[in-house]
Rosetta silent file (secondary structure, phi, psi, omega in degrees, C-alpha in Angstrom):
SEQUENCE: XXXXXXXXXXXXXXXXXXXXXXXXXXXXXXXXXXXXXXXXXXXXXXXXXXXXXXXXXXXXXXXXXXXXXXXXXXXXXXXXXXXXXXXXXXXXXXXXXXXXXXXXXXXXXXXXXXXXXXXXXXXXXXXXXXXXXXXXXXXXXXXXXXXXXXXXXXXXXXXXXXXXXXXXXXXXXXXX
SCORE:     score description
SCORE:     0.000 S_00000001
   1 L     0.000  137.243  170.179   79.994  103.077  111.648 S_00000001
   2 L   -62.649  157.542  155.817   83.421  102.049  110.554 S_00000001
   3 L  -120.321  149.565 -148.325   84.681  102.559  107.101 S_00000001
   4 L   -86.268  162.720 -162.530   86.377   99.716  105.918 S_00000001
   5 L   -81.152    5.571 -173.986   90.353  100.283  105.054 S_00000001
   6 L   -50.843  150.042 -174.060   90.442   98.970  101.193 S_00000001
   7 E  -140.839  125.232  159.468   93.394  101.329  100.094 S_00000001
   8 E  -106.652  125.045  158.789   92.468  101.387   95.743 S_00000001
   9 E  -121.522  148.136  175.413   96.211  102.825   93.784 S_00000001
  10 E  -118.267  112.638  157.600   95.520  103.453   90.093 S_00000001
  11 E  -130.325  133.095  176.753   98.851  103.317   88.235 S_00000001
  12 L  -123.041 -164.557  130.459   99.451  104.475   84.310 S_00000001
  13 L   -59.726  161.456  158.969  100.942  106.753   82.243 S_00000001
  14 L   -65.906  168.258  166.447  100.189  110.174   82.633 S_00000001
  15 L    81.277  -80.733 -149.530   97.324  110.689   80.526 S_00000001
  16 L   -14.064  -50.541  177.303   95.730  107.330   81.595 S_00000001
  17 L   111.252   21.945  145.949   92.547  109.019   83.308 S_00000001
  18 H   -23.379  -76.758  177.865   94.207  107.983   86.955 S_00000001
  19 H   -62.310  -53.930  163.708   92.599  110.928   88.632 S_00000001
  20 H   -33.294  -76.976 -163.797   89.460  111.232   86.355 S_00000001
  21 H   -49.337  -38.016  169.801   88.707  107.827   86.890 S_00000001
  22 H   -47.435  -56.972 -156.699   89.859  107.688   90.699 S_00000001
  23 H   -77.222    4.411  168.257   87.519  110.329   91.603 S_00000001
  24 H  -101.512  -27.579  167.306   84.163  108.618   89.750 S_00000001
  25 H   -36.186  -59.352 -174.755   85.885  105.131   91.469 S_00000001
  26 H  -111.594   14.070  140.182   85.587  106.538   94.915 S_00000001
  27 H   -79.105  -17.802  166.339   82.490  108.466   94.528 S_00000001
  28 H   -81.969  -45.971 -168.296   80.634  105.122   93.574 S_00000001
  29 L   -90.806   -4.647  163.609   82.589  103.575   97.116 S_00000001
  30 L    69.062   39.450  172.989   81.645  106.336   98.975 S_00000001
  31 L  -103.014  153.252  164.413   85.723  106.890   99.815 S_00000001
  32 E   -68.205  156.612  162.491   87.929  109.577  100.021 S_00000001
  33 E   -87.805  141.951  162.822   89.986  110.413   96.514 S_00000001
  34 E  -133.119  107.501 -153.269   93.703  111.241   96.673 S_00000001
  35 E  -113.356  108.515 -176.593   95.643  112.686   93.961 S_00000001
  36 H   -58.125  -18.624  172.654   99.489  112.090   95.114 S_00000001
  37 H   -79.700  -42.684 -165.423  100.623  115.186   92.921 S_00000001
  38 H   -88.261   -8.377  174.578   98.598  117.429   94.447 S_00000001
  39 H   -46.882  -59.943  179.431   98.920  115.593   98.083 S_00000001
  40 H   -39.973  -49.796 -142.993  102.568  116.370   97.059 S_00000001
  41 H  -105.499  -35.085 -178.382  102.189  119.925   96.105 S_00000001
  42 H   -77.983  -13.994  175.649   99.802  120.795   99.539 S_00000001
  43 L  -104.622    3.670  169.695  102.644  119.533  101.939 S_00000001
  44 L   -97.576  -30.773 -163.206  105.267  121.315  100.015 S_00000001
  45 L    60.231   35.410  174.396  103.556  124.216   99.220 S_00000001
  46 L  -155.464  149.151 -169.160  104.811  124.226   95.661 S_00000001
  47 L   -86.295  172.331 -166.752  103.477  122.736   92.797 S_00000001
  48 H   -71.514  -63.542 -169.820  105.481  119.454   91.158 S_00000001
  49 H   -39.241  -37.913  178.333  106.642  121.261   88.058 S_00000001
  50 H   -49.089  -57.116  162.637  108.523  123.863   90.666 S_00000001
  51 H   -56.482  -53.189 -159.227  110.061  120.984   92.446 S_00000001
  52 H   -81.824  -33.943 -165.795  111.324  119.706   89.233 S_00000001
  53 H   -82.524  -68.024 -172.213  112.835  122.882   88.106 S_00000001
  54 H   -48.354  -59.288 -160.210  114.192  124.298   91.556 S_00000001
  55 H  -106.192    5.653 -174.074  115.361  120.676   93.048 S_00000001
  56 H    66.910  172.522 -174.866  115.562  118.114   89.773 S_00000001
  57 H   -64.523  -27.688  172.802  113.666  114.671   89.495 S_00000001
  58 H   -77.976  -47.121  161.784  115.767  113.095   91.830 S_00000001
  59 H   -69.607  -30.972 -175.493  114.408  115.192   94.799 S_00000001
  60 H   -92.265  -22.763  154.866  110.972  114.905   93.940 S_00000001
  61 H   -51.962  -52.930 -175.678  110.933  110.964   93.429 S_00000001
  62 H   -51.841  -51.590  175.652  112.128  111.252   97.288 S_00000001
  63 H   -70.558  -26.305  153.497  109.049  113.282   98.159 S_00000001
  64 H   -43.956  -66.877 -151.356  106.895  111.364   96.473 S_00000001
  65 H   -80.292  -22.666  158.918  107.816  108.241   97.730 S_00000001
  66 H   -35.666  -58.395 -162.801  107.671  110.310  101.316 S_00000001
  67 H   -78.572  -32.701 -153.154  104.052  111.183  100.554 S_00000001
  68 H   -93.490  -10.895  174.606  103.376  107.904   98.967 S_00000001
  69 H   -59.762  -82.565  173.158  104.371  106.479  102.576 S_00000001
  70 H   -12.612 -119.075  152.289  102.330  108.980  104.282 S_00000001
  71 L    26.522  -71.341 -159.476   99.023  108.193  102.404 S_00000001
  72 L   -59.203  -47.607 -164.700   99.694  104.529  102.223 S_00000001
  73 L   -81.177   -0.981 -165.167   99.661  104.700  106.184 S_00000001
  74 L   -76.679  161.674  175.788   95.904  106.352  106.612 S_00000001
  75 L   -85.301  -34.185 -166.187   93.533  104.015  108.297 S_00000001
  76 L   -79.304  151.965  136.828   90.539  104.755  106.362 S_00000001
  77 L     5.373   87.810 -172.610   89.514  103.638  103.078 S_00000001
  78 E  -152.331  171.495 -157.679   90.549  105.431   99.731 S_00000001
  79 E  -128.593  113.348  171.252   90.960  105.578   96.127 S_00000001
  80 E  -118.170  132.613 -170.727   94.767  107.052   95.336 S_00000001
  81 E  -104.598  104.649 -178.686   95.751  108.212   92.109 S_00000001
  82 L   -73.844  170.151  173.522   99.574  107.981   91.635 S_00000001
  83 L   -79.354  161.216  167.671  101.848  110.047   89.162 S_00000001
  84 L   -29.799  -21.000 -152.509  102.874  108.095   86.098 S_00000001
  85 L  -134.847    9.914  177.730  106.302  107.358   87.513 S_00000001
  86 H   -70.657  -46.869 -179.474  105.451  106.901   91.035 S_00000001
  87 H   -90.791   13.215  171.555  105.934  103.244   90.811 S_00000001
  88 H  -102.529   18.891 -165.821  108.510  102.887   88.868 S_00000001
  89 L  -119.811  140.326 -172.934  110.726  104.808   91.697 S_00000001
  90 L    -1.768   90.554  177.334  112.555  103.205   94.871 S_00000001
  91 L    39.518    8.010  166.557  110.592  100.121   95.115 S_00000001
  92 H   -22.641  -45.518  168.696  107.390  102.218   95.224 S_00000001
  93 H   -64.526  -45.843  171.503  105.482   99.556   93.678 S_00000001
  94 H   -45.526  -55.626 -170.202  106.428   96.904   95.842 S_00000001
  95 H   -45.610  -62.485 -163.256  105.350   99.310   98.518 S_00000001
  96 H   -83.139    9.422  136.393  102.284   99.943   97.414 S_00000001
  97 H   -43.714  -45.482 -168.158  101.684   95.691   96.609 S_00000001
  98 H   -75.145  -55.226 -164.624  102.052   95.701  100.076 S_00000001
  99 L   -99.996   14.961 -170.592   99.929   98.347  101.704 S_00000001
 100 L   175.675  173.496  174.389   96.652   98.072   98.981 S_00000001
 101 E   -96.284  123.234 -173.921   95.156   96.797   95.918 S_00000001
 102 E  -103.798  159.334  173.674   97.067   98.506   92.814 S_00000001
 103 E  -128.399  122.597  169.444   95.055   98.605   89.431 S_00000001
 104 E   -88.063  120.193  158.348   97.143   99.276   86.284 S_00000001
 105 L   -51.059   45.220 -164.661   95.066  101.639   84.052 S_00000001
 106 E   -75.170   61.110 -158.549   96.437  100.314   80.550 S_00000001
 107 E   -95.837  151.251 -174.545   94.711  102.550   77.925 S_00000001
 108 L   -53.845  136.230 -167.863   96.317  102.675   74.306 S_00000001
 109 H   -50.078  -74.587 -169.342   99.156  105.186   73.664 S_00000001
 110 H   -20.794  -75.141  155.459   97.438  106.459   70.936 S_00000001
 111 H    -9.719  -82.735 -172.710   93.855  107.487   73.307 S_00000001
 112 H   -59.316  -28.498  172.725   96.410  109.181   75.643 S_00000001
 113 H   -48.561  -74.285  150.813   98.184  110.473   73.104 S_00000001
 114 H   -22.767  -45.082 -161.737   94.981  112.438   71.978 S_00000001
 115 H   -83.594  -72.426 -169.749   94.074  113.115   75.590 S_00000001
 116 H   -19.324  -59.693 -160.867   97.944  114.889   76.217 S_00000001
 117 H   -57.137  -31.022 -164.296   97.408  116.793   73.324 S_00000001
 118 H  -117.484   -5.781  179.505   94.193  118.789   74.335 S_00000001
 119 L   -92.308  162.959 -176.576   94.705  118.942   78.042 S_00000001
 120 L   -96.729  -13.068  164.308   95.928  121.778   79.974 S_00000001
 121 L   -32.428  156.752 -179.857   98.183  120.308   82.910 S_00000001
 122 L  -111.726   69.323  157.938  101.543  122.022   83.729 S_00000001
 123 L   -90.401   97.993  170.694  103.463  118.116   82.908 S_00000001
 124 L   -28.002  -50.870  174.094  107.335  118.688   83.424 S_00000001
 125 L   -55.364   -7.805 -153.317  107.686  115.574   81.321 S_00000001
 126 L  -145.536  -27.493 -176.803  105.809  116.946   78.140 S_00000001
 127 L   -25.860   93.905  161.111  106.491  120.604   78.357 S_00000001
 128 L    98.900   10.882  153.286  107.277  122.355   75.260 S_00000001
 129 L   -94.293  162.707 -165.067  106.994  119.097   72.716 S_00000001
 130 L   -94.695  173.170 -135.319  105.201  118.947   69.234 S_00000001
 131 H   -95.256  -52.498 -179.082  102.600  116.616   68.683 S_00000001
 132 H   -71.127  -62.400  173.985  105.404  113.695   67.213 S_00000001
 133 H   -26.116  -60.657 -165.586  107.912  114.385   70.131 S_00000001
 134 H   -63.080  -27.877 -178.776  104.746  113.689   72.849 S_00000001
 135 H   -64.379  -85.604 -162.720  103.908  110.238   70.491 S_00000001
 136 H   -51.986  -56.599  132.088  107.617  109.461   71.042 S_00000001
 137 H   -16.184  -41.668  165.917  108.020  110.164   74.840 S_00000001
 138 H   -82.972  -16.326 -173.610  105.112  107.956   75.734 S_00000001
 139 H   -77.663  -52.070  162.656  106.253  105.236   73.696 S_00000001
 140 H   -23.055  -88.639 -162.440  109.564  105.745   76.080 S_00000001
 141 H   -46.681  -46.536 -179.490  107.632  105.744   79.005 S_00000001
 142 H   -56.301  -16.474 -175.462  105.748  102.978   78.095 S_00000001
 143 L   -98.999   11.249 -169.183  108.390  100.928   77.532 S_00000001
 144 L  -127.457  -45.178  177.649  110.187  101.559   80.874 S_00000001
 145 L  -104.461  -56.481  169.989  107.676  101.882   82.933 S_00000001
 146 H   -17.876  -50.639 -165.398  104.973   98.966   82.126 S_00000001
 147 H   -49.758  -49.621  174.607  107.344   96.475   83.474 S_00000001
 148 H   -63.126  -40.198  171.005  106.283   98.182   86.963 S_00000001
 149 H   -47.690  -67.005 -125.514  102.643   98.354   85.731 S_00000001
 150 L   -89.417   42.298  135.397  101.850   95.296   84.663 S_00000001
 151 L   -95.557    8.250  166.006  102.872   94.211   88.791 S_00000001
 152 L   -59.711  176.816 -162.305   99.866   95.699   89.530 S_00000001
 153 L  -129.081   43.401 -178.672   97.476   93.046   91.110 S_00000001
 154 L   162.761  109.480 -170.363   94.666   94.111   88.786 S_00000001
 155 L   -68.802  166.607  136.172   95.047   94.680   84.932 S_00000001
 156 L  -142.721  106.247  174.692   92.143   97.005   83.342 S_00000001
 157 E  -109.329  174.202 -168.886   93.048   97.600   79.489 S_00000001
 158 E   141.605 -166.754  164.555   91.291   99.781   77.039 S_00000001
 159 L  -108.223  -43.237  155.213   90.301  103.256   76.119 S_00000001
 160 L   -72.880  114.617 -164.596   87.096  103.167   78.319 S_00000001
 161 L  -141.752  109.495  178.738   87.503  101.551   81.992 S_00000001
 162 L   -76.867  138.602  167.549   84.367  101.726   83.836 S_00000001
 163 L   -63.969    0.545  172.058   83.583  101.589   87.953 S_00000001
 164 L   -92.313  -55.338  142.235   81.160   98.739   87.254 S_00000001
 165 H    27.892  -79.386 -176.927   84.557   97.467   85.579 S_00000001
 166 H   -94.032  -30.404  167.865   86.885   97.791   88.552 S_00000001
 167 H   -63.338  -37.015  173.991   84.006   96.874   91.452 S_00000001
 168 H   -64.027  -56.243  179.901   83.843   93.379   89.265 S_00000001
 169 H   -46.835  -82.012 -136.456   87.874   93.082   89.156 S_00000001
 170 H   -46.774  -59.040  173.901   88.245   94.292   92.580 S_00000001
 171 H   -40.238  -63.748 -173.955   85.046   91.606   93.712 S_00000001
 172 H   -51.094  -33.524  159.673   86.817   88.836   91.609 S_00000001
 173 H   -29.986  -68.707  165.487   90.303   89.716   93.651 S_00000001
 174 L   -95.920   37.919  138.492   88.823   88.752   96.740 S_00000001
 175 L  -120.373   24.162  169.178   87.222   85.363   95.790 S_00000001
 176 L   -76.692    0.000    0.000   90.419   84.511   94.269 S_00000001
């Protein structure tokens, strides 16, 4: 039996719950999961903070949007979780408008804010800030990058965003 080609991208913030949430998303759709950082970091063989340090931000937006190609291109079915800033990088967003249905993840600064604070990720972006600094940095990013969000073709705000949630959106998509 075929499996059908829906391509799902989840774009946030960091912190959003992109991967969490991809991987209960495409365990309810019976799809593969894709986490573009670590897609990133198994074809490099270095993890993304390394690339940011060794080659700057500017090289690693390229490989991304390499990978983000890649990926983009599989035939089968999948649920891909981009980095925060993947779509806000050489037309990345269009691209992936193009090749799939994107979902913006839109959970309150605050929520992630809380979530940043207690998680254990290696984030280049957050590295080595105090609890007001990380508040202030997302308020950046939010304010920079949303414009690119909210061209997602499916909105889902809150602090909780359920897969009965996005299987309603996603249904409602196509009898739109």
């Amino acid at each position: 039996m075929n499996r059908p080609t829906l391509k799902i991208v989840l774009v946030g913030l960091p912190g959003s719950g992109k991967s969490t949430f991809g991987k209960k998303l495409a365990m309810e759709l019976n799809f593969a999961f894709i986490d573009l950082d670590e897609y990133v970091e198994a074809k490099e063989g270095k993890s993304i903070p390394s690339i940011f340090y060794e080659h700057g931000e500017g090289a690693f937006r390229n490989l991304e949007t390499k990978y983000l190609n890649e990926t983009l291109d599989l035939i089968e079915g999948f649920v891909l979780s981009t980095g925060g800033g993947t779509p806000c990088f050489n037309d990345n967003m269009e691209l992936i408008n193009t090749k799939s249905i994107s979902v913006f993840l839109d959970i309150p600064i605050e929520t992630i804010h809380k979530r940043l604070l207690h998680s254990e990720g290696d984030r280049p972006l957050f590295n080595g800030l105090d609890s007001t600094e990380l508040k202030t940095k997302l308020e950046d990013l939010a304010q920079i990058r949303t414009p690119y969000y909210n061209q997602a073709k499916i909105k889902l705000s809150g602090e909780e965003i359920s897969t009965e949630l996005v299987l309603s959106e996603l249904l409602g998509f196509f009898k739109s």
